[in-house]
C-alpha positions in Angstrom: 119.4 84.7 129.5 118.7 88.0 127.9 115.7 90.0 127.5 114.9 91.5 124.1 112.4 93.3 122.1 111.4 92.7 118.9 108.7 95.1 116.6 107.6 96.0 120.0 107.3 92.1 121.2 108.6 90.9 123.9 110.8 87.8 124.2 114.3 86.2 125.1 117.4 84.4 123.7 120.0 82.3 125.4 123.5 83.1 124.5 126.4 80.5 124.8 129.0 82.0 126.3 131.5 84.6 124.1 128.8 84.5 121.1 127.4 87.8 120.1 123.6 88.4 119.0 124.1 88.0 115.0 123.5 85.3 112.7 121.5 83.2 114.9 118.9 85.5 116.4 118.5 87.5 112.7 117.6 84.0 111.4 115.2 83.9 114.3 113.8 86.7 113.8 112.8 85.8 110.0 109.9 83.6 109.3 112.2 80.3 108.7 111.7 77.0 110.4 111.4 78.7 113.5 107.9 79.8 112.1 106.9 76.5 111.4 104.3 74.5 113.7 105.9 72.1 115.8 109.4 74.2 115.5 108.4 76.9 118.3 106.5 79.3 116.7 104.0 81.7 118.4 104.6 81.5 122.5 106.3 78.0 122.0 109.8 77.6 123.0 112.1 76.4 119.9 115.7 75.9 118.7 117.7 77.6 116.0 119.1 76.0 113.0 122.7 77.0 114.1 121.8 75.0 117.4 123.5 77.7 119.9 120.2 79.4 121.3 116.9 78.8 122.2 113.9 81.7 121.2 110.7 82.5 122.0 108.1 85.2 121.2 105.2 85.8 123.3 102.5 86.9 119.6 103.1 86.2 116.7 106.0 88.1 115.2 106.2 87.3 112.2 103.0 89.2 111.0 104.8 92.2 112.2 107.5 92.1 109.5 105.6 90.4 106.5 104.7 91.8 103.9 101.1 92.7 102.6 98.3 90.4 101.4 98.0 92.2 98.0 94.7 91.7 96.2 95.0 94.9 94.0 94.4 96.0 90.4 91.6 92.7 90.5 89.0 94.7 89.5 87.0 92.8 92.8 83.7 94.6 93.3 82.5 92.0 96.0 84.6 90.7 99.1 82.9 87.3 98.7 85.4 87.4 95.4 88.7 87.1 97.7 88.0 83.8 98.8 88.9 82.5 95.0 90.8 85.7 93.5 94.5 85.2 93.9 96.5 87.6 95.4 99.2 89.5 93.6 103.0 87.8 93.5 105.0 89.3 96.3 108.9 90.2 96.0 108.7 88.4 99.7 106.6 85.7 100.9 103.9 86.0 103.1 104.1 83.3 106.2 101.6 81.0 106.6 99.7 79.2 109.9 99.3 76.0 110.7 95.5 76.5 109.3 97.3 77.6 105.9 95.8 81.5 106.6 98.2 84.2 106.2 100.6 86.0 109.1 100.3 89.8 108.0 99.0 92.7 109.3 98.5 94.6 106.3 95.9 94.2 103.5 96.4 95.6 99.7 92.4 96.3 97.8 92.9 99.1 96.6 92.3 99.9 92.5 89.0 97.7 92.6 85.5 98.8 92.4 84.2 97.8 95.9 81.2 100.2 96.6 80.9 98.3 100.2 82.4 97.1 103.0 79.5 94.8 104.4 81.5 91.6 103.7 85.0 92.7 105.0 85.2 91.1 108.2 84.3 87.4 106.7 86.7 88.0 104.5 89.8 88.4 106.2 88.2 85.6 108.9 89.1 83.3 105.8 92.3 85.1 104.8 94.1 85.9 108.0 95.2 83.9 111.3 94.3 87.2 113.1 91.7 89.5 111.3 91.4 91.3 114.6 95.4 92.3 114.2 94.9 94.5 111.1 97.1 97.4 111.1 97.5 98.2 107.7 94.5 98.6 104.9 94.6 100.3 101.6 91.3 101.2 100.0 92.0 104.0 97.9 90.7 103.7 94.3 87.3 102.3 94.6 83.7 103.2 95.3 82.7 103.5 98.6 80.5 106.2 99.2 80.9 106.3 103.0 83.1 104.8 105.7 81.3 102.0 106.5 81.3 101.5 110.2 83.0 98.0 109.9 86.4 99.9 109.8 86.0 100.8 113.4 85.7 97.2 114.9 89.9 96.9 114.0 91.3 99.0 116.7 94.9 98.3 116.2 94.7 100.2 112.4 97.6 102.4 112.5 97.3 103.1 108.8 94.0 103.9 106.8 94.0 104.7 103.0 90.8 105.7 101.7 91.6 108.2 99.2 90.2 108.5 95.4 86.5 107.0 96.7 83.5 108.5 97.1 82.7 109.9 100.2 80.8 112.6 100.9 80.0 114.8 104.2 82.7 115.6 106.8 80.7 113.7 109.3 81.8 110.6 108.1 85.0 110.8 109.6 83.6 111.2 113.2 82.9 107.6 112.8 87.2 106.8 113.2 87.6 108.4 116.1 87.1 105.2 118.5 90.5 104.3 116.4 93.1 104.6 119.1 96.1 103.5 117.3 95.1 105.5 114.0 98.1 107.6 113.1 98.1 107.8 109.6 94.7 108.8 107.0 94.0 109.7 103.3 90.9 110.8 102.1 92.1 113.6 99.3 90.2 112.7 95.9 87.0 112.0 97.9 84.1 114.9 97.6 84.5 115.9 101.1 88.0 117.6 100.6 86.0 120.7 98.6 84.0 121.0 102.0 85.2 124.4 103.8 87.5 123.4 106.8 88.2 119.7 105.4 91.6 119.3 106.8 91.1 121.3 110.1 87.7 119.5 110.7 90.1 115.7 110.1 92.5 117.0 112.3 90.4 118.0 115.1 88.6 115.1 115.2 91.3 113.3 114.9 93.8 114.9 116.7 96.2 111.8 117.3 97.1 111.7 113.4 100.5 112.0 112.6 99.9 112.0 109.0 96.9 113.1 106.7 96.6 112.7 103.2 100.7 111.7 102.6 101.5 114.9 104.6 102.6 115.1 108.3 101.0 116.9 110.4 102.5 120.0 111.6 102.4 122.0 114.9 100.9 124.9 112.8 98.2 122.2 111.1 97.7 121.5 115.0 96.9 124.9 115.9 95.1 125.9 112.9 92.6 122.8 113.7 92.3 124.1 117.3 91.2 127.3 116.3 88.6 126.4 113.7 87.1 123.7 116.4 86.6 126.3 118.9 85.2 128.8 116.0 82.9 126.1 114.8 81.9 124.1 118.0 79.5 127.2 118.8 77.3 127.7 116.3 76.5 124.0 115.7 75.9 123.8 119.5 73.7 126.8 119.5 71.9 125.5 116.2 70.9 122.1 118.0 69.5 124.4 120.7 67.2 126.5 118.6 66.4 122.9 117.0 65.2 121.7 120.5 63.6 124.7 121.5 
């Protein structure tokens, strides 16, 4: 029995002897009838189609690899609208669970005219078979005037587009920071990016982004946030004295 990783899940094949890992485990590794309740999916041992080795993943792997939930371009200005809008046609299919919800980690609304986020997490309750595994959201094009603290209860977003809103004052990003896995932000097209400092004031509060507004972060973007943080951390501290005093 062998060992394996998959997307960063653990889990294990048995090979018959003289067989290499090829057709079998890459039609494991697809959401097929292996995916299926009742044909080992999520943490439950299964067989292959081909019949030559047995598979099992410890989560639910095929989120990792599907494609995503696309409700875009649906000119949705309320979340309670998802439950009844279709989503856009997808060149691949989307797995489903056993309770019909879907298996992605990534979540398509951007080009509505969503001014709020209030109803985001009963949403994707109703949409996805784990909400609270939501890596991937795209925002960009809509209304929101701030970023509305829902955003910060999924703490496995890696990627966060929010670009072409509304938001205004820097101090709205301080609110992403309890983001741990966030590695990639947008937020040009928003009012904050004519504030002075906009991208070193992102990067030094977020200092773990890897990319920022479709541009990676450099070791000079690095530095450059550094210095303006240390340029800028005394004043305001010295201003909330004299506001004390």
């Amino acid at each position: 029995m062998e060992t394996i990783m998959r997307s960063g899940v653990e889990g294990w094949v048995e090979r018959k002897p003289g067989l290499g890992a090829s057709t079998c485990e890459r039609a494991c590794e697809g959401a097929s009838e292996c995916a299926k309740p009742g044909a080992g999916g999520a943490g439950v041992r299964g067989r292959c189609m081909a019949g030559t080795r047995s598979w099992r993943w410890n989560s639910c792997s095929p989120s990792l690899r599907a494609p995503p939930l696309d409700f875009s371009f649906r000119g949705i200005s309320f979340l309670q609208d998802l439950q009844t809008e279709e989503p856009r046609a997808s060149p691949r299919t989307i797995p489903c669970s056993a309770r019909g919800r879907m298996l992605t980690r990534a979540v398509r609304l951007n080009n509505n005219t969503l001014n709020e986020l209030t109803d985001l997490g009963p949403a994707l309750e109703l949409l996805l078979e784990n909400p609270e595994e939501l890596s991937w959201l795209d925002l960009s094009f809509n209304d929101l005037p701030t970023i509305d603290p829902i955003l910060t209860t999924y703490r496995n977003l890696h990627c966060l587009q929010l670009h072409a809103n509304s938001i205004q004052g820097l101090g709205e990003v301080d609110k992403l920071a309890v983001l741990p896995h966030l590695r990639s932000l947008t937020l040009h097209g928003n009012p904050i990016e004519e504030e002075k400092g906009y991208r070193s004031y992102v990067l030094s509060t977020l200092p773990q982004l890897k990319s920022f507004d479709f541009s990676a972060v450099t070791k000079q973007d690095r530095s450059t946030a550094a210095i303006w943080k240390r340029m800028n951390a005394q004043p305001k501290a010295a201003k909330k004295k004299r506001e004390h005093s």
